[in-house]
Structure formats: structure tokens, C-alpha cells
C-alpha positions as a Markdown table, in Angstrom:
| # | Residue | x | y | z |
|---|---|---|---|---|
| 1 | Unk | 0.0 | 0.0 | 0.0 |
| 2 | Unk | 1.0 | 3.3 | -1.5 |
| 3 | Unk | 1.3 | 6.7 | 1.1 |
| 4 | Unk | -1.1 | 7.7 | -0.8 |
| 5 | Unk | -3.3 | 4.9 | -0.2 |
| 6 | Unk | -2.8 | 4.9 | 3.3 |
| 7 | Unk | -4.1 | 8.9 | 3.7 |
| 8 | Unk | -7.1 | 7.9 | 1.5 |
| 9 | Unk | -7.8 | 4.8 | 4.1 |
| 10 | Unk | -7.1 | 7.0 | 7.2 |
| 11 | Unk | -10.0 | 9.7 | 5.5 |
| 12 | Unk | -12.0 | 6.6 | 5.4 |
| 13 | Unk | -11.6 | 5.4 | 8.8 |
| 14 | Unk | -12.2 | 9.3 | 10.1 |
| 15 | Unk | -15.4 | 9.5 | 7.9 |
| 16 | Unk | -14.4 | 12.7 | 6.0 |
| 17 | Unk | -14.2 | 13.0 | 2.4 |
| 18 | Unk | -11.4 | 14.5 | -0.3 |
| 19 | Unk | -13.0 | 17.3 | -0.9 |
| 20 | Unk | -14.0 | 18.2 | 2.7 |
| 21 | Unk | -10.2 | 17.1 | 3.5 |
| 22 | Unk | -8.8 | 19.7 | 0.6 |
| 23 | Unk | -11.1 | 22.8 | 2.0 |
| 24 | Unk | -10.0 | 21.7 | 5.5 |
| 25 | Unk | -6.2 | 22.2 | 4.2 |
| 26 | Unk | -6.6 | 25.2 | 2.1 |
| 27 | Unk | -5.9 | 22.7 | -1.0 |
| 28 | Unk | -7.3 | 22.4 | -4.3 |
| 29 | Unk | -9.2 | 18.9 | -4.6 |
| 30 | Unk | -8.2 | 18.9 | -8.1 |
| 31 | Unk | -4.4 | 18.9 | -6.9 |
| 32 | Unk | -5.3 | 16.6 | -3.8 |
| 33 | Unk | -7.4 | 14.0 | -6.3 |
| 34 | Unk | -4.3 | 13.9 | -8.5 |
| 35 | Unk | -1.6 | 12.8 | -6.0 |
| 36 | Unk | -3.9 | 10.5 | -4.4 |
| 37 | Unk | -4.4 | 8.9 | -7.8 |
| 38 | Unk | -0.9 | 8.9 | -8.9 |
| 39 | Unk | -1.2 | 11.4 | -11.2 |
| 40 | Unk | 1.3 | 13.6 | -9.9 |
| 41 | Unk | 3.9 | 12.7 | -7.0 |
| 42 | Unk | 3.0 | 13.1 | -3.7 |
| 43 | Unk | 4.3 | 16.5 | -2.1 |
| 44 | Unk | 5.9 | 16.2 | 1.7 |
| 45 | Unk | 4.2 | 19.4 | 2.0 |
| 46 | Unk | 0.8 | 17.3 | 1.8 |
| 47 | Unk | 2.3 | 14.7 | 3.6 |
| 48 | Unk | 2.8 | 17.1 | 6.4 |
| 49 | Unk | -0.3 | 18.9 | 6.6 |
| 50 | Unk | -1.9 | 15.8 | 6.8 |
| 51 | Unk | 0.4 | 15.0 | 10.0 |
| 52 | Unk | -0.3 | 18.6 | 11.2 |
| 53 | Unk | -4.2 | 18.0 | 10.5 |
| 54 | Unk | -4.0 | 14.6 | 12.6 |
| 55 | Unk | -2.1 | 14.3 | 15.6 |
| 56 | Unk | -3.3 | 11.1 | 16.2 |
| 57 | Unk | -2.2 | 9.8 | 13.1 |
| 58 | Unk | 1.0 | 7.3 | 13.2 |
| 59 | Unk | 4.0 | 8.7 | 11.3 |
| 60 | Unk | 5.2 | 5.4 | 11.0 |
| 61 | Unk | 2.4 | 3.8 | 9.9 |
| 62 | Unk | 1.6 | 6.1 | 7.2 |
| 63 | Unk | 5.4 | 6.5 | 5.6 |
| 64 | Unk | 6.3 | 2.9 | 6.1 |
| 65 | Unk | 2.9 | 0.9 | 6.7 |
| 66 | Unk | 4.3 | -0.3 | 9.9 |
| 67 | Unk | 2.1 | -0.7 | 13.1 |
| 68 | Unk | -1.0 | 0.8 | 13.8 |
| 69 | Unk | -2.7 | 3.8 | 12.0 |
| 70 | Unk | -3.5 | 5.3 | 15.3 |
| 71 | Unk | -0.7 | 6.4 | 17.6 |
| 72 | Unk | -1.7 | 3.9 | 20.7 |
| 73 | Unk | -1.3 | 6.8 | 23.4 |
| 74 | Unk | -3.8 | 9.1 | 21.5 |
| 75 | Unk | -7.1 | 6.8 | 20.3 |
| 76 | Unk | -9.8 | 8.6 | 21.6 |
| 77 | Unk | -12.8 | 6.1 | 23.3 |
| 78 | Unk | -15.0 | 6.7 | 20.2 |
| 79 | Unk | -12.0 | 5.7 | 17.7 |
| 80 | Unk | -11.0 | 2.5 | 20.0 |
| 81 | Unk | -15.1 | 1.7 | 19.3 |
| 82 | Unk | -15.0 | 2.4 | 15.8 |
| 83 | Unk | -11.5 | -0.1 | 15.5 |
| 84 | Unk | -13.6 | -3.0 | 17.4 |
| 85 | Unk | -16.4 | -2.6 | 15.5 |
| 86 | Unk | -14.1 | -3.2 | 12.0 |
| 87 | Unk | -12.2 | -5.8 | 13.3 |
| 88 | Unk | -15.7 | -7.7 | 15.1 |
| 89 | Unk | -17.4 | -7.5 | 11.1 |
| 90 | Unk | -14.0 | -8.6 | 10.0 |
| 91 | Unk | -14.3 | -11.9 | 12.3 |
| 92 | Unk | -17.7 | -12.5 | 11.3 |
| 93 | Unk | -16.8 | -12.2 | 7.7 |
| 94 | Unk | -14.2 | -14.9 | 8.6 |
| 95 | Unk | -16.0 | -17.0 | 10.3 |
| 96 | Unk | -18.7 | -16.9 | 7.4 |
| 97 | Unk | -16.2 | -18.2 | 4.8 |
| 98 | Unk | -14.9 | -20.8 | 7.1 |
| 99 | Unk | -18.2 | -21.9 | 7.2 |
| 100 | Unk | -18.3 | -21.7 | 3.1 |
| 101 | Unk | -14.9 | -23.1 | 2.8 |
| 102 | Unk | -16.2 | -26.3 | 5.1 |
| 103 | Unk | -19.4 | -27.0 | 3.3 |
| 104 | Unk | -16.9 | -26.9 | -0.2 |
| 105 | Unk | -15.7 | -29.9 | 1.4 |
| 106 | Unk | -18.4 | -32.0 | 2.4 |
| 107 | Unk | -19.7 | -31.7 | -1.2 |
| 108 | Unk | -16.2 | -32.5 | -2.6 |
């Protein structure tokens, strides 16, 4: 997963959108949309707003994709809930194939 990719998944997981993101920075969406895509490189100067916009964002995680996206001393109650929730769907979605994957092989 691209830098890129990562902001774009961290806007997700915040609920706000590119173009509310690019007014919040000042930033043209146009310009945002295009490094995002690929279009044009990725500018440390968006890089770092986007650090400067979220404290709670993980450095680490977002150059190198290493660790959590959320800096573990800052996740807020309401983020922790919104984590457990992803990662509780995630299981059942798991659990569901496992099921699938099982009944493959009985029929086999």
C-alpha cells in the first residue's frame, strides 16, 4: 500500500471526504485527487499537513505501513469503538467463509 493509499484509508476510517479534506487544508481537490491517484507525486508538503491535521495519526504507519494507523497513546474512546467494530465485522466475515470453505468440502 502506496502513502497515498494509506491517507485515502485513514479519511475513510475518520469519515471525511477529499473534498472536505482539501477545504480543510486550504488545497485544491483537483491537486489533492491527482496525488492521491498517482497522477502527480505526492508532495511532503501534503504529507505534512496531513500529520499537522491529525495528531493522532502514526508517522510510522503512514510512511512505512508499519504498526498501527492510530498512535496507541492518543485513540480517543469513540475511535477504539469504531476499530472494534471493523475488526468484530472482519471476524464474522471470517467466520462466514470458514463456514463456506467447510461445506466446499463435504460436497467434494
Amino acid at each position: 500500500m502506496t502513502v497515498a493509499e494509506r491517507i485515502k484509508e485513514f479519511l475513510k476510517f475518520k469519515g471525511i471526504s477529499v473534498n472536505s479534506f482539501s477545504r480543510k487544508l486550504d488545497m485544491s481537490q483537483t491537486t489533492l485527487n491527482r496525488q492521491f491517484n498517482g497522477t502527480v507525486t505526492l508532495s511532503v508538503e501534503t504529507v505534512k499537513a496531513v500529520l499537522d491535521y491529525f495528531p493522532d495519526m502514526s508517522a510510522e504507519w503512514l510512511m512505512r505501513g508499519a504498526g498501527e494507523k492510530i498512535k496507541s497513546d492518543s485513540m480517543s474512546e469513540r475511535e477504539l469503538e469504531v476499530v472494534c467494530i471493523e475488526q468484530s465485522k472482519e471476524i464474522v466475515r471470517l467466520k462466514m467463509r470458514i463456514q463456506e470453505l467447510e461445506g466446499e468440502k463435504k460436497l467434494a
